[in-house]
Phi, psi and omega in degrees: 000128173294118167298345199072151184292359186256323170283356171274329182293305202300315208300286171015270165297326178301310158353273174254045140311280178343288204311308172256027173257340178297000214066056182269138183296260216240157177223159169203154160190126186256117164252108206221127174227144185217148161225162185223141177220130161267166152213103176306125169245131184224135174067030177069003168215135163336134169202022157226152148208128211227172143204152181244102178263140181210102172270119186244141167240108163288102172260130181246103190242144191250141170208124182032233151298355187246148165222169191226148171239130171243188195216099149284123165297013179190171196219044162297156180284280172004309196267323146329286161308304155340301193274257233305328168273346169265013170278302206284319174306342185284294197328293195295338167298342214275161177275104187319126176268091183314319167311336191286111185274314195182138160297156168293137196261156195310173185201150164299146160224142188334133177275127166239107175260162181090015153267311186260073212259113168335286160002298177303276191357296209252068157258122177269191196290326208269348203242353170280312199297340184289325210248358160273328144306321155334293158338315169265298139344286159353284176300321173308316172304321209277312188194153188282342149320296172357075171286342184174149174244128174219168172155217196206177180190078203236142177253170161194150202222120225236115186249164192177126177227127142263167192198147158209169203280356165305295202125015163271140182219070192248144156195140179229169184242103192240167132260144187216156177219110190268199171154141198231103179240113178241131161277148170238135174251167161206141201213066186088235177256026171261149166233117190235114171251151159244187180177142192206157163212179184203160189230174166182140164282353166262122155336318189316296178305312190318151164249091194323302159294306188280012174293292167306332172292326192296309164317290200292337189299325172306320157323286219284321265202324152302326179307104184109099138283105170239148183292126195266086175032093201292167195167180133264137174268134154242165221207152184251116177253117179288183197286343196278328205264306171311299198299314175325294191285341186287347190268354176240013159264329198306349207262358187265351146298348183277111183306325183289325198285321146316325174270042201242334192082017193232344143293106172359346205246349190290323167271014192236348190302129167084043236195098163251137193279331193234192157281176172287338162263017162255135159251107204241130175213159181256128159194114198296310214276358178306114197283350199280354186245178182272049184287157171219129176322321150201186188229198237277023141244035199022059169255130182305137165304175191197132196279136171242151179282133146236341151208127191261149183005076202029013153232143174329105183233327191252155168242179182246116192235157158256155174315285161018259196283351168303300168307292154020280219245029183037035190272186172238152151284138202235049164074034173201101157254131151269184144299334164267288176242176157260165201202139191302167169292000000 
């Protein structure tokens, strides 16, 4: 059940109340309620459909320097009471972070319409399983190599609030609808795979079919591999390939891991390193992507340079490593770290 935005605040606000008439400095409590539904295919036909509701309530408690962060799954008074006296109990035992300056204080945050579209929300089991025949058919069509369809498919509906004892008070509401597609082809004793996928907050926007042309074609077009020579190439990285590598780069963006002495950009930062067109930026609020408004300390997001006309110029800050370095957090707090979106 969506609790809604006035009752996800009040749940909240009580939170870090509670917390702080226990004697708590600073407070934070992050509410994140999700429900989900998949539908699996494997060997070209359904064979899982599941769906999941799950609510975590997160506390973050401050006494001077020291913190503590704890967690809970329901939002019962018992269990509210619990995590706030097992927040201050954590909190006093805890070792004082001489870095810690302050939780962040409010900022506007951005109006971004099209996070949340009905349309997702209410997509039933019969109208995921409709779009997995599509799916499949699609493939099945390219060539008669086409041996098998598998993948996932899942819609959802996502609420997030944060408060903090500051005066942040944010909360949004989203949908997201994913699909994952891998083809297998075969041609005597060769085997060839493909694969494609697509994300949206509308259900709508997926294209199904071509989702599946895409898969098998790649399949049919991998069968018969020939070996080439070791050597240098030069090679066109489609976006799954771009995206791959960006994602095991991404922790290297990360100001703790720079001021850790543990990122890549620590000998190259103002250095240039690339060619002169590539240019790479972060920007959560971007619709063309899966934006979100703010991130998971309700500090608004903020599009960041990270790397310009080929040299390294940005990092991704949290209040944390922001205060570090007397900087703003520039909206991509994680549960750990901060991390590009």
């Amino acid at each position: 059940m969506i609790l809604g935005k006035e009752t996800c605040l009040e749940i909240a606000n009580k939170i870090v109340k509670g917390a702080l008439n226990a004697g708590a400095t600073q407070v934070e409590v992050a509410i994140m309620n999700n429900r989900s539904y998949l539908t699996r295919f494997a060997n070209s036909v359904i064979h899982q459909n599941v769906g999941e509701r799950t609510i975590n309530v997160m506390l973050r408690t401050v006494l001077g320097k020291k913190i503590s962060s704890v967690m809970a799954n329901d939002i019962s008074e018992e269990t509210i009471q619990n995590l706030i006296q097992t927040g201050l109990k954590l909190a006093k035992i805890a070792e004082e972070n001489p870095d810690f300056v302050s939780l962040p204080e409010p900022e506007p945050i951005p109006r971004i319409t099209g996070l949340y579209v009905r349309d997702t929300a209410e997509c039933t089991a019969k109208r995921r399983a409709e779009m997995v025949k599509e799916i499949i058919d699609s493939a099945h069509s390219i060539s008669k190599n086409v041996d098998s369809v598998s993948g996932a498919l899942t819609t959802s509906t996502s609420e997030y609030c944060i408060v903090n004892s500051l005066g942040i008070n944010a909360y949004t509401k989203l949908t997201a609808a994913d699909v994952n597609v891998t083809v297998i082809a075969k041609d005597g004793d060769s085997e060839g795979f493909g694969y494609s996928e697509g994300i949206s907050r509308n259900v709508k926007t997926l294209d199904p079919k071509a989702l599946g042309i895409e898969a098998a074609e790649r399949a049919v077009k991998s069968l018969h591999p020939v070996l080439i020579e070791p050597g240098e190439y030069e090679v066109i990285l489609e976006p799954y390939a771009v995206q791959t590598a960006l994602a095991y780069t991404a922790q290297g963006f990360s100001a703790e891991a720079y001021q850790n002495g543990m990122s890549f950009m620590n000998d190259v930062m103002g250095k240039k390193v690339m060619s002169e067109n590539f240019n790479l930026w972060d920007d959560g609020t971007d619709k063309t992507g899966m934006a979100v408004p703010f991130d998971a300390e309700g500090v608004p997001k903020k599009k960041v340079v990270l790397i310009e006309n080929g040299v390294p110029k940005g990092l991704v800050y949290d209040s944390f490593t922001a205060h570090k370095e007397g900087k703003k957090s520039t909206g991509h707090s994680g549960r750990f770290a901060p991390m590009p979106s």
